[in-house]
Biopython code that builds the backbone (N, CA, C, O; Angstrom):
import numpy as np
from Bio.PDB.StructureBuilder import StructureBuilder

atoms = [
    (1, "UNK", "N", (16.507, -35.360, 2.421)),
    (1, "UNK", "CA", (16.975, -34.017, 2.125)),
    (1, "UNK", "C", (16.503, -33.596, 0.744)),
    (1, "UNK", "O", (16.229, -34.303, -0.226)),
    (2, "UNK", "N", (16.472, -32.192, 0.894)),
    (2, "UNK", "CA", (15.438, -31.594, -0.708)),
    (2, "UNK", "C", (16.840, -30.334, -1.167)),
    (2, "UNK", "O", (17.637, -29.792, -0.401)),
    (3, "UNK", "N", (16.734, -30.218, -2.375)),
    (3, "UNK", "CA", (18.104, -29.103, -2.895)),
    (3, "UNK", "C", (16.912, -27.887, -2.503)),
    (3, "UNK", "O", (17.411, -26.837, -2.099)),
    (4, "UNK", "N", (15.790, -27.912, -2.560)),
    (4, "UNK", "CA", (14.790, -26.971, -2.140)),
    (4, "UNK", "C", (15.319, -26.428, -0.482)),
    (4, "UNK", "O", (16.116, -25.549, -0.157)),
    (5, "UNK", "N", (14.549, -27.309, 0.280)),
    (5, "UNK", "CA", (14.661, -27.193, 1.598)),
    (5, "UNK", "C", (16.117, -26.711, 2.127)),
    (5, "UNK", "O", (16.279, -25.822, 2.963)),
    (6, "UNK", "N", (17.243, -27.522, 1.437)),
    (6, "UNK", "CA", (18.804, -27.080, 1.996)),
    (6, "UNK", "C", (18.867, -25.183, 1.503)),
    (6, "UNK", "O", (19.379, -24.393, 2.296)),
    (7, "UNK", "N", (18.360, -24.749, 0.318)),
    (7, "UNK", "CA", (18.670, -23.582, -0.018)),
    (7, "UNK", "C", (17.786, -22.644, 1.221)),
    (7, "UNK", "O", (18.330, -21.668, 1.738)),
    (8, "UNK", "N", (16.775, -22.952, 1.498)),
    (8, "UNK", "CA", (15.983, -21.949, 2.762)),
    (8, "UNK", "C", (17.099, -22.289, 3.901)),
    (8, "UNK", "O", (17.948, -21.449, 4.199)),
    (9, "UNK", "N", (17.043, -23.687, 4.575)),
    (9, "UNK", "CA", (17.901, -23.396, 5.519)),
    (9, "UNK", "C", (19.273, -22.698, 5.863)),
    (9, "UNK", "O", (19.695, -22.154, 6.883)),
    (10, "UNK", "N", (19.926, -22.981, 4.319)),
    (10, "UNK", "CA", (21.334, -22.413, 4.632)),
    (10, "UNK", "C", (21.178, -21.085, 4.299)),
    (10, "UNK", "O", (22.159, -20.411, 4.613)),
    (11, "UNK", "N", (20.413, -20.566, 3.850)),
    (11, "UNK", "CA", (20.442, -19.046, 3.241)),
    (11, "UNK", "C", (19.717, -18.070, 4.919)),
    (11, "UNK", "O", (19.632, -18.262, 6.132)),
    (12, "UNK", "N", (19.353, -17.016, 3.880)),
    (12, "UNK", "CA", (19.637, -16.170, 5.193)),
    (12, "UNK", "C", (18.563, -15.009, 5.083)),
    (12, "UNK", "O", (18.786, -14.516, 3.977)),
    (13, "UNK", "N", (17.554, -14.352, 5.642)),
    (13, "UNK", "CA", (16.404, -13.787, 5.638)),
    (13, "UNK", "C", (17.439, -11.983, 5.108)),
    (13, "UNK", "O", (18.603, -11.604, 5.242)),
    (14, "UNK", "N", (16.418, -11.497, 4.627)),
    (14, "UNK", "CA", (16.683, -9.593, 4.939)),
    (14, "UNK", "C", (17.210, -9.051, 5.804)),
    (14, "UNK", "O", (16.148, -8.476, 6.040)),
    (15, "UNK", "N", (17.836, -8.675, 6.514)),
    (15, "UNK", "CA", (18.344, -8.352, 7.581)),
    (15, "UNK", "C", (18.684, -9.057, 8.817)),
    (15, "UNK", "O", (19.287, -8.370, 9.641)),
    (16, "UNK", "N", (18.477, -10.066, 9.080)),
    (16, "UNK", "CA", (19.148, -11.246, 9.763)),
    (16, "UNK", "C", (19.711, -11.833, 9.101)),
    (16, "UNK", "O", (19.211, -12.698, 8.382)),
    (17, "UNK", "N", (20.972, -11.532, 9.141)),
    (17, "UNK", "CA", (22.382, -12.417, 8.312)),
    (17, "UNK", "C", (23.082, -12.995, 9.564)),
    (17, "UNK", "O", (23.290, -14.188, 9.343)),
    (18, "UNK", "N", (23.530, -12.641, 10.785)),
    (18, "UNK", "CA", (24.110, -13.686, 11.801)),
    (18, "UNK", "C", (24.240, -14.932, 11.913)),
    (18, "UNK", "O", (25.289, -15.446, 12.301)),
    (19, "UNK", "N", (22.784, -15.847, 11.462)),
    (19, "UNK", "CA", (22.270, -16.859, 11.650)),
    (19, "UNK", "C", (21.854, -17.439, 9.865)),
    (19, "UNK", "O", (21.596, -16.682, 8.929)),
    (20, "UNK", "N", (21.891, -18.726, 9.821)),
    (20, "UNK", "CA", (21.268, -19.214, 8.682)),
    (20, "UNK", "C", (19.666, -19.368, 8.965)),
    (20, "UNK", "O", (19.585, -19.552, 10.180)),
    (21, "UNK", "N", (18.699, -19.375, 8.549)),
    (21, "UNK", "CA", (17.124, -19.509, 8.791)),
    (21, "UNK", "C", (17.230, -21.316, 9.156)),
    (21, "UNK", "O", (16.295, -21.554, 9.920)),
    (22, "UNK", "N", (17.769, -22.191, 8.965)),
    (22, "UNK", "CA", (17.431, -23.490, 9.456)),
    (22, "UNK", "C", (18.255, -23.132, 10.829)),
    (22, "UNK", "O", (17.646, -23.633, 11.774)),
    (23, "UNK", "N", (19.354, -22.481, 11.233)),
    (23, "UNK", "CA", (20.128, -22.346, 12.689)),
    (23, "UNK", "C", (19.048, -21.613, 13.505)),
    (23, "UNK", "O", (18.654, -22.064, 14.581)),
    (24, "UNK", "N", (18.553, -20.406, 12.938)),
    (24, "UNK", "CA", (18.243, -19.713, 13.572)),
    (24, "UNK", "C", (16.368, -20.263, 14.038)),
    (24, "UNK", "O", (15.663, -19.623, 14.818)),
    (25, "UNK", "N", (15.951, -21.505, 13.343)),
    (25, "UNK", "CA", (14.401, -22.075, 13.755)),
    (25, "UNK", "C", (14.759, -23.231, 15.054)),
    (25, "UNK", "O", (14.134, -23.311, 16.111)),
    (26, "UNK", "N", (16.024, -24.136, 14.608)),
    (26, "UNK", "CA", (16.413, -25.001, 15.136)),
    (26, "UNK", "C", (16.622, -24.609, 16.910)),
    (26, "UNK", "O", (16.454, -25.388, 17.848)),
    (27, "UNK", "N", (16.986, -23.338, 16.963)),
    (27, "UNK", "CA", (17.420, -22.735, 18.398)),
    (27, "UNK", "C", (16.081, -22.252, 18.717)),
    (27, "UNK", "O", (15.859, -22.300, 19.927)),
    (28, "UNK", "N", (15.322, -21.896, 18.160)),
    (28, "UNK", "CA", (13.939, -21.254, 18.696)),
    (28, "UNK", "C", (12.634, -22.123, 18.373)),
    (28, "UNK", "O", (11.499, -21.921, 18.804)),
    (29, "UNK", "N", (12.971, -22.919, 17.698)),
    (29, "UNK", "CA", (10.830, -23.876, 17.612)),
    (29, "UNK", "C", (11.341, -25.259, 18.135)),
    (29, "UNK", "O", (12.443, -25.218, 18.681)),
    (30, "UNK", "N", (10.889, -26.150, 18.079)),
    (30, "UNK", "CA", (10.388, -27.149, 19.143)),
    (30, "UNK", "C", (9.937, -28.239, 17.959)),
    (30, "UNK", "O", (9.367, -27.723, 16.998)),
    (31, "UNK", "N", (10.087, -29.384, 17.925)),
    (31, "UNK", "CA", (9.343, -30.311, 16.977)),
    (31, "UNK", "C", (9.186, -30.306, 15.291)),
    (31, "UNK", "O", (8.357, -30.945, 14.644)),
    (32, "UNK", "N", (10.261, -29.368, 14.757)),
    (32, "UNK", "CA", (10.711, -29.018, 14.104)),
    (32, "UNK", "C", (10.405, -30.084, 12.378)),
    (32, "UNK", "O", (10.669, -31.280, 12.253)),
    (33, "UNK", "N", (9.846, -29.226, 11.360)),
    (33, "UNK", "CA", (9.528, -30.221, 10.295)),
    (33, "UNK", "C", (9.454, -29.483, 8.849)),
    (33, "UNK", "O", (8.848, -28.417, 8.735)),
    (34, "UNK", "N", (10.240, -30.240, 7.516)),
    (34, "UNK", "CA", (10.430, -29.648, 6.570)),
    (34, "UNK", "C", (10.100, -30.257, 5.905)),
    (34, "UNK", "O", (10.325, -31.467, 5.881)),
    (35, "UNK", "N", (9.234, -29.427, 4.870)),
    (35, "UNK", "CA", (9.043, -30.300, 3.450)),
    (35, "UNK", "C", (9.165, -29.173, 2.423)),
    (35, "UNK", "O", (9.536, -27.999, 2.426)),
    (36, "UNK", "N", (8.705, -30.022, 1.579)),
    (36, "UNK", "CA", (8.692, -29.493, -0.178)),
    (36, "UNK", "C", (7.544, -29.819, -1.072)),
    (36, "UNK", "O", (6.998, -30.895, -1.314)),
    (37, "UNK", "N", (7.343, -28.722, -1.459)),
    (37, "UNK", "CA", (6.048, -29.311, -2.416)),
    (37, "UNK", "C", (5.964, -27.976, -3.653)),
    (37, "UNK", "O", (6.594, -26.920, -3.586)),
    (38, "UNK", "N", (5.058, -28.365, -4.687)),
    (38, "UNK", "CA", (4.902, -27.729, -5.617)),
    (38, "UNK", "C", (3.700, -27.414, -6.041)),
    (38, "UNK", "O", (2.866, -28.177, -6.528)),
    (39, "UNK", "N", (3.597, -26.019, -5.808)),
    (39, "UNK", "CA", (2.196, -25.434, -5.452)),
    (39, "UNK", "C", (1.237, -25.347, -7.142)),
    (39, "UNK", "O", (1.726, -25.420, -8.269)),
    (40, "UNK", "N", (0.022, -25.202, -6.816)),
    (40, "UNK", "CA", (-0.961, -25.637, -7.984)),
    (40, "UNK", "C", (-0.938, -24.599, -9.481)),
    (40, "UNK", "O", (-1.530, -24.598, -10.560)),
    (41, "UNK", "N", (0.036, -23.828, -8.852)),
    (41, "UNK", "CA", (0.462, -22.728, -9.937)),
    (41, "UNK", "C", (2.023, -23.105, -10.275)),
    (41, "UNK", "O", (2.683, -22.262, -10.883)),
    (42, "UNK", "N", (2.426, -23.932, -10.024)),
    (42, "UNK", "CA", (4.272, -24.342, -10.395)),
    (42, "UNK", "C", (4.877, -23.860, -9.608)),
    (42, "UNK", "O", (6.002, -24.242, -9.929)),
    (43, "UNK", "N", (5.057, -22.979, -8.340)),
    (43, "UNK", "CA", (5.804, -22.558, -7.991)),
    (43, "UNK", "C", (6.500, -23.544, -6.978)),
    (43, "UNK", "O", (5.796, -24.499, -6.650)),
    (44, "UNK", "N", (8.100, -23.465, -6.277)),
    (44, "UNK", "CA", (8.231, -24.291, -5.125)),
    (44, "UNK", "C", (8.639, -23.403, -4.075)),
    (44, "UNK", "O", (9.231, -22.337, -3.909)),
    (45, "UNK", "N", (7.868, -24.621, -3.226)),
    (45, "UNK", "CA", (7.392, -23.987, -1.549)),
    (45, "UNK", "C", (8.124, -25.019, -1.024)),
    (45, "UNK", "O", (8.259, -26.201, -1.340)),
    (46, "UNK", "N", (8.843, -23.891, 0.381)),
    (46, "UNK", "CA", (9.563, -24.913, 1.425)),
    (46, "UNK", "C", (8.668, -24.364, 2.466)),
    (46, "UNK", "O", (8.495, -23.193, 2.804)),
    (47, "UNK", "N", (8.013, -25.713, 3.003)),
    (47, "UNK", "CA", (7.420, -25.290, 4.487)),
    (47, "UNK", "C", (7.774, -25.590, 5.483)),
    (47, "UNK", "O", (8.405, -26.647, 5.496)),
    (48, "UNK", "N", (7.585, -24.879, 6.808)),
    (48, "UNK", "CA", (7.805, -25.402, 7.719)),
    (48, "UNK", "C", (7.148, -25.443, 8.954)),
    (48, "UNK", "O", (6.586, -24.410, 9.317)),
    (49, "UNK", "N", (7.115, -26.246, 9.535)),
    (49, "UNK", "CA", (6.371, -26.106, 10.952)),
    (49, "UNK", "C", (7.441, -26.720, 12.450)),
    (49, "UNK", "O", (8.287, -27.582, 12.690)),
    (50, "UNK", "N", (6.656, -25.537, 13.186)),
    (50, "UNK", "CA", (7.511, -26.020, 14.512)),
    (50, "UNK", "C", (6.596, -25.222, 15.694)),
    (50, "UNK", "O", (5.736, -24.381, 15.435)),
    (51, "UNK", "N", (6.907, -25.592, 16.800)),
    (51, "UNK", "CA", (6.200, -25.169, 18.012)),
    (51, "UNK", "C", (7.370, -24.303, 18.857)),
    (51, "UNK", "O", (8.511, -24.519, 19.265)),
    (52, "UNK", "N", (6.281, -23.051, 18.878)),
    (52, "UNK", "CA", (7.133, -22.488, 19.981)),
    (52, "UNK", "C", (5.891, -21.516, 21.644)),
    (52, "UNK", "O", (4.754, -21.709, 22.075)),
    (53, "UNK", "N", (6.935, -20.632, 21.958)),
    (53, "UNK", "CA", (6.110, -20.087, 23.071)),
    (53, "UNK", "C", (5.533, -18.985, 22.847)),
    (53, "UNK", "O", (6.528, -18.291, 22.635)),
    (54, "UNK", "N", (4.577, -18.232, 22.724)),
    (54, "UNK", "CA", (3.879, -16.965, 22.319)),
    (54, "UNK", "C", (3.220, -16.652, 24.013)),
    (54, "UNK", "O", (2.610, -17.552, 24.591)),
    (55, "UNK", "N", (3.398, -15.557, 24.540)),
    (55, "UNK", "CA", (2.993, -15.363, 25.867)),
    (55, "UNK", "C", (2.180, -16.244, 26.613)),
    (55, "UNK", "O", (0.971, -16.366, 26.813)),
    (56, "UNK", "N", (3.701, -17.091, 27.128)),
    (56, "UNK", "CA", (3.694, -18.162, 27.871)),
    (56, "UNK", "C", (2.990, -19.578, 27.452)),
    (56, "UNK", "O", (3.009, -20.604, 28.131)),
    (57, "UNK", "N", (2.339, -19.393, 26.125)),
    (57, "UNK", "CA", (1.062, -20.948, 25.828)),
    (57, "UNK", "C", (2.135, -21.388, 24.267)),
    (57, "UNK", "O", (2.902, -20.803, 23.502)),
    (58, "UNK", "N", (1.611, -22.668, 24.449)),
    (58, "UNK", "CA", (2.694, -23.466, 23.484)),
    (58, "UNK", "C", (1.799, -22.769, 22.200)),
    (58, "UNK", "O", (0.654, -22.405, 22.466)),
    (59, "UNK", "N", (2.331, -22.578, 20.779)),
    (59, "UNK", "CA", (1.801, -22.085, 19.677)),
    (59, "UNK", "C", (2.545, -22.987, 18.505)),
    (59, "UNK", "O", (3.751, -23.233, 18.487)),
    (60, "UNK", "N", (1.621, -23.402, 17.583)),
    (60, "UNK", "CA", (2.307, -24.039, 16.632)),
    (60, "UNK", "C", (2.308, -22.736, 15.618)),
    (60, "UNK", "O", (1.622, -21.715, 15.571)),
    (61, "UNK", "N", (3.608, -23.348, 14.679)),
    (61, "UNK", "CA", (3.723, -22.086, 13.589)),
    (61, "UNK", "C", (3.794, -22.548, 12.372)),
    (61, "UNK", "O", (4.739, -23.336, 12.378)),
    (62, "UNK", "N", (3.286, -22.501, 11.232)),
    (62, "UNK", "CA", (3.770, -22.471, 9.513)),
    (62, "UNK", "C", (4.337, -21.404, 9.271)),
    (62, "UNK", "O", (4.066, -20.405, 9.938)),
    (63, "UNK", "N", (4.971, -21.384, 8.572)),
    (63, "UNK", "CA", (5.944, -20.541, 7.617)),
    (63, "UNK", "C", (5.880, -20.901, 5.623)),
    (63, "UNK", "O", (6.977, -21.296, 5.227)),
    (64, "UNK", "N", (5.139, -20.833, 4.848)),
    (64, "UNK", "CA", (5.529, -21.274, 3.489)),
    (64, "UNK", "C", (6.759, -19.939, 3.070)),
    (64, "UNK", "O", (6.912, -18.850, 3.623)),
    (65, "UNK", "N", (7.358, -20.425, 2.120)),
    (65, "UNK", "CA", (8.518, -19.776, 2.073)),
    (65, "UNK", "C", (8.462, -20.012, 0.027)),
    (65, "UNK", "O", (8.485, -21.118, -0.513)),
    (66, "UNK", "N", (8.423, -19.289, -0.378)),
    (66, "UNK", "CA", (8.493, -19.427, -2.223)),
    (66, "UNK", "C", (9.827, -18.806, -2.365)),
    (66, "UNK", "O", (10.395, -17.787, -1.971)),
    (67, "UNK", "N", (10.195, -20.255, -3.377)),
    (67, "UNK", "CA", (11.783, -20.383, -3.717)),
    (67, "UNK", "C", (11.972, -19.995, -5.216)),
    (67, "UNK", "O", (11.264, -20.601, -6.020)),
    (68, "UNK", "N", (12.777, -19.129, -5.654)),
    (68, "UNK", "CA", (13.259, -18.895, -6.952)),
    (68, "UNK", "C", (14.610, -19.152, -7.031)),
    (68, "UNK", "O", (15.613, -18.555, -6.640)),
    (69, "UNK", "N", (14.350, -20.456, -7.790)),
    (69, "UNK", "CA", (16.018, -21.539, -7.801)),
    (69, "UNK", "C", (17.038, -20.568, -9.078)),
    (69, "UNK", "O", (18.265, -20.631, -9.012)),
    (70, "UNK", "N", (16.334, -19.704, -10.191)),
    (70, "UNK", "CA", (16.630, -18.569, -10.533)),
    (70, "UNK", "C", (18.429, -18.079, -10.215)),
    (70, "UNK", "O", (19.599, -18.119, -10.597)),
    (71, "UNK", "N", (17.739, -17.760, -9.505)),
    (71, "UNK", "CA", (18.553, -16.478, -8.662)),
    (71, "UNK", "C", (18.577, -16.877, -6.959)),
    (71, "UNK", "O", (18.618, -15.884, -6.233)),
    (72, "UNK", "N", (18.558, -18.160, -6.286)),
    (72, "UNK", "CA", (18.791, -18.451, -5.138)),
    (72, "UNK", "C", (17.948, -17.891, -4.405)),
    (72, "UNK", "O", (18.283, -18.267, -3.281)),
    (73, "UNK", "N", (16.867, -17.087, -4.267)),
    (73, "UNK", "CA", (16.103, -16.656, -3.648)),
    (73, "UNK", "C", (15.190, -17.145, -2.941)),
    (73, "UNK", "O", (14.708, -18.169, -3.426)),
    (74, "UNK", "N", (14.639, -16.723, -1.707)),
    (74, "UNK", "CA", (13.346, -17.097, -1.087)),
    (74, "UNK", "C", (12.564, -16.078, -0.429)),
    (74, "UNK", "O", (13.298, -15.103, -0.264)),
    (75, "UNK", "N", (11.311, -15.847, 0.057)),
    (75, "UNK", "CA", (10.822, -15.203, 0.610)),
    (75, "UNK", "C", (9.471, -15.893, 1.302)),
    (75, "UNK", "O", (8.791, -16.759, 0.752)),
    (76, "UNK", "N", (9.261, -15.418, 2.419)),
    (76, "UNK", "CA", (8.059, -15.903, 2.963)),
    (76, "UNK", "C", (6.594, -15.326, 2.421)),
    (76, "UNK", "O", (6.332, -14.135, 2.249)),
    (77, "UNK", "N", (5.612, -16.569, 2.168)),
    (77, "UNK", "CA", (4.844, -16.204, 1.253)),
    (77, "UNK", "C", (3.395, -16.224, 2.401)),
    (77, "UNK", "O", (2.303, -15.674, 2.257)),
    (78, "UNK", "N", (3.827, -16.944, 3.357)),
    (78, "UNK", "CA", (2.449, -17.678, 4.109)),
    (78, "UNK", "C", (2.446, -17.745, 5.268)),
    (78, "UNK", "O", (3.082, -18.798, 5.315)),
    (79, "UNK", "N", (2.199, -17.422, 6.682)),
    (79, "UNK", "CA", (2.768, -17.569, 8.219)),
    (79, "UNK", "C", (1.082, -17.720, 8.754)),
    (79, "UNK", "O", (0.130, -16.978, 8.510)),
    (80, "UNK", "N", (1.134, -18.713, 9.394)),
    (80, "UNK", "CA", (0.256, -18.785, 10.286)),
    (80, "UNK", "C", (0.690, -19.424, 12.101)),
    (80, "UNK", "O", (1.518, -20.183, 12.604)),
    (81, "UNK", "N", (-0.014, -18.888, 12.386)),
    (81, "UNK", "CA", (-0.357, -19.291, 14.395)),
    (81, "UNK", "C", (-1.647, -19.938, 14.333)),
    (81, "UNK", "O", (-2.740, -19.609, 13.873)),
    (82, "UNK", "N", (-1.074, -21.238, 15.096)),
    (82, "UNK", "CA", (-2.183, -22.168, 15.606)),
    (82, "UNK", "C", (-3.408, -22.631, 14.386)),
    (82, "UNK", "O", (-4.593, -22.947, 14.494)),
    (83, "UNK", "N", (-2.630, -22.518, 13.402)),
    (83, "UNK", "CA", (-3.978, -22.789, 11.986)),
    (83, "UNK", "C", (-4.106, -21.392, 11.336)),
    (83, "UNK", "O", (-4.244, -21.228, 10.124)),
    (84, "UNK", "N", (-4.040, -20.280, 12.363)),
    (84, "UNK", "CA", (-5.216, -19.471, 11.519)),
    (84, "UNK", "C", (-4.118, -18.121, 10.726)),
    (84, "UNK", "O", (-3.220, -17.489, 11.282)),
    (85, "UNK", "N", (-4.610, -18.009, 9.256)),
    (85, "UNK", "CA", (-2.967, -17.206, 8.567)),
    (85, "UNK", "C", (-3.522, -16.315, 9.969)),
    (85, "UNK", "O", (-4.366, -16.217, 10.860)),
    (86, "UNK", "N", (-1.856, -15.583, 9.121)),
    (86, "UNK", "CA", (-1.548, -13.839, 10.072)),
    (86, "UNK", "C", (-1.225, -13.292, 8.491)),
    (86, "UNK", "O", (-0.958, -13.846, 7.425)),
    (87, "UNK", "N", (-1.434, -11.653, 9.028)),
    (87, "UNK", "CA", (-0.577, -10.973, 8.126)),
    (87, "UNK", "C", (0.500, -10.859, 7.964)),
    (87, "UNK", "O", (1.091, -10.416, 8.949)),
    (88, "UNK", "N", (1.303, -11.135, 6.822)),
    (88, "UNK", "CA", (2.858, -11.030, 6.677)),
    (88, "UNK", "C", (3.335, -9.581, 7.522)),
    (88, "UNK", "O", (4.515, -9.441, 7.846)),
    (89, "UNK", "N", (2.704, -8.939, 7.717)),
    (89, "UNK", "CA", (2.976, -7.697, 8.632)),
    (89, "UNK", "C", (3.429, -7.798, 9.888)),
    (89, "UNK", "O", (4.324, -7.090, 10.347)),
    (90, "UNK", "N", (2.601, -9.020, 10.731)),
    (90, "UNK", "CA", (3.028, -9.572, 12.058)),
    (90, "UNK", "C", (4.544, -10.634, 12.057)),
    (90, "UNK", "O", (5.210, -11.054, 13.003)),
    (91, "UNK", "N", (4.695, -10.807, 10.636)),
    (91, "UNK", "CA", (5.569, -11.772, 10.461)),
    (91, "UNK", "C", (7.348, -10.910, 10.937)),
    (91, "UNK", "O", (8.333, -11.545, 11.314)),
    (92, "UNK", "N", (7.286, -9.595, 10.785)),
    (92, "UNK", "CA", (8.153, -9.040, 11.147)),
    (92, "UNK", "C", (8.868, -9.029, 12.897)),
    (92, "UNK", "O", (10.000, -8.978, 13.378)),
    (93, "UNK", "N", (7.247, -9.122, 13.501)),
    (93, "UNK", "CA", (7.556, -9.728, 14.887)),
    (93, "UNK", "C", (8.347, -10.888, 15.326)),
    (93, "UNK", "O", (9.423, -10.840, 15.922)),
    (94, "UNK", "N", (7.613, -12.067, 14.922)),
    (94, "UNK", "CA", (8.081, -13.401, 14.901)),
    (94, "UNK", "C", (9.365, -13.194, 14.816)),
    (94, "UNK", "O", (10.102, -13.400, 15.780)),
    (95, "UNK", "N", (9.906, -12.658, 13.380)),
    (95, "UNK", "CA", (11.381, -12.780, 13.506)),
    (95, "UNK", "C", (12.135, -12.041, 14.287)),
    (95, "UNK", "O", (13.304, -12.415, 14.384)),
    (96, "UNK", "N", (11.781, -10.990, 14.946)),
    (96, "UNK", "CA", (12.568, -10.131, 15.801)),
    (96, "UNK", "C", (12.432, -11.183, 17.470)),
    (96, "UNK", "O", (13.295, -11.081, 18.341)),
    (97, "UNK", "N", (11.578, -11.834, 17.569)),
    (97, "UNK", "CA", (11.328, -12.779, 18.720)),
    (97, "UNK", "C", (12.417, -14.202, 18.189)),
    (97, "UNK", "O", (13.075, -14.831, 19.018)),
    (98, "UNK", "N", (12.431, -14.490, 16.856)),
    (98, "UNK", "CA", (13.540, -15.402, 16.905)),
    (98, "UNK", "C", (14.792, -15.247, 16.469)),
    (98, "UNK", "O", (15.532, -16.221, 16.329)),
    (99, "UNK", "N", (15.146, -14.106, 16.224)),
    (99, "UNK", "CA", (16.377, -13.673, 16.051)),
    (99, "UNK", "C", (16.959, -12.880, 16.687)),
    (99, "UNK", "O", (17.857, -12.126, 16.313)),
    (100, "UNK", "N", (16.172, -13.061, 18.392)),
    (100, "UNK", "CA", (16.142, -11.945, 19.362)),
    (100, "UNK", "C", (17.904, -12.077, 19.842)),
    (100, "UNK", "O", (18.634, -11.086, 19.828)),
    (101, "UNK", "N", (18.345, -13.326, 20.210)),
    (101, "UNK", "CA", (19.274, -13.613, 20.860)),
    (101, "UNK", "C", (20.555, -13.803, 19.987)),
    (101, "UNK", "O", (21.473, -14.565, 20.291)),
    (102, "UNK", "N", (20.525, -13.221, 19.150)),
    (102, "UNK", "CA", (21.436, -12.748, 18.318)),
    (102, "UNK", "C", (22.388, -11.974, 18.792)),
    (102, "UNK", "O", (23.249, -11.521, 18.038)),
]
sb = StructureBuilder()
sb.init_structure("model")
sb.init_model(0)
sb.init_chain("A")
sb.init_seg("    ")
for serial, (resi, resn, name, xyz) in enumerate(atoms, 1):
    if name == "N":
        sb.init_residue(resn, " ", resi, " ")
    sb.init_atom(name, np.array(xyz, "f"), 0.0, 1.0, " ", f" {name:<3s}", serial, name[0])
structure = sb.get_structure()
């Protein structure tokens, strides 16, 4: 366990407050994996990866997430499908697909 990683999971995205972000991956990705690391500029990153379903074909996902221990904060910094980034723009999807069953 990381004091990093526990603050993403238990905390709670922009407008999805129902769910904590570790409840709300745990019910929707598949193979599920967290770390911590400290990126080449100082900052800390909680990442994560997990597999889920994207029209009908298995899809793996990253998420980097930059933490400001500050002020408790996080935000997603990095999202990719199957390797290749996306725009944080599509990232608005994703979460409406995993915070669908809300």
């Amino acid at each position: 366990d990381n004091h990093y990683i526990d603050m993403v999971k238990d905390g709670n995205l922009t407008g999805y407050y129902s769910q904590s972000v570790g409840n709300a991956f745990d019910d929707f990705f598949s193979d599920e994996k967290w770390e911590y690391f400290e990126s080449e500029n100082g900052q800390d990153i909680v990442e994560f990866n997990g597999d889920c379903f994207r029209d009908n074909d298995l899809c793996h996902v990253c998420v980097q997430f930059t933490v400001n221990e500050n002020d408790n904060s996080f935000e997603v910094q990095y999202y990719s499908l199957d390797n290749e980034p996306q725009n944080l723009m599509t990232w608005a999807y994703m979460l409406d697909k995993i915070y669908e069953n809300e």
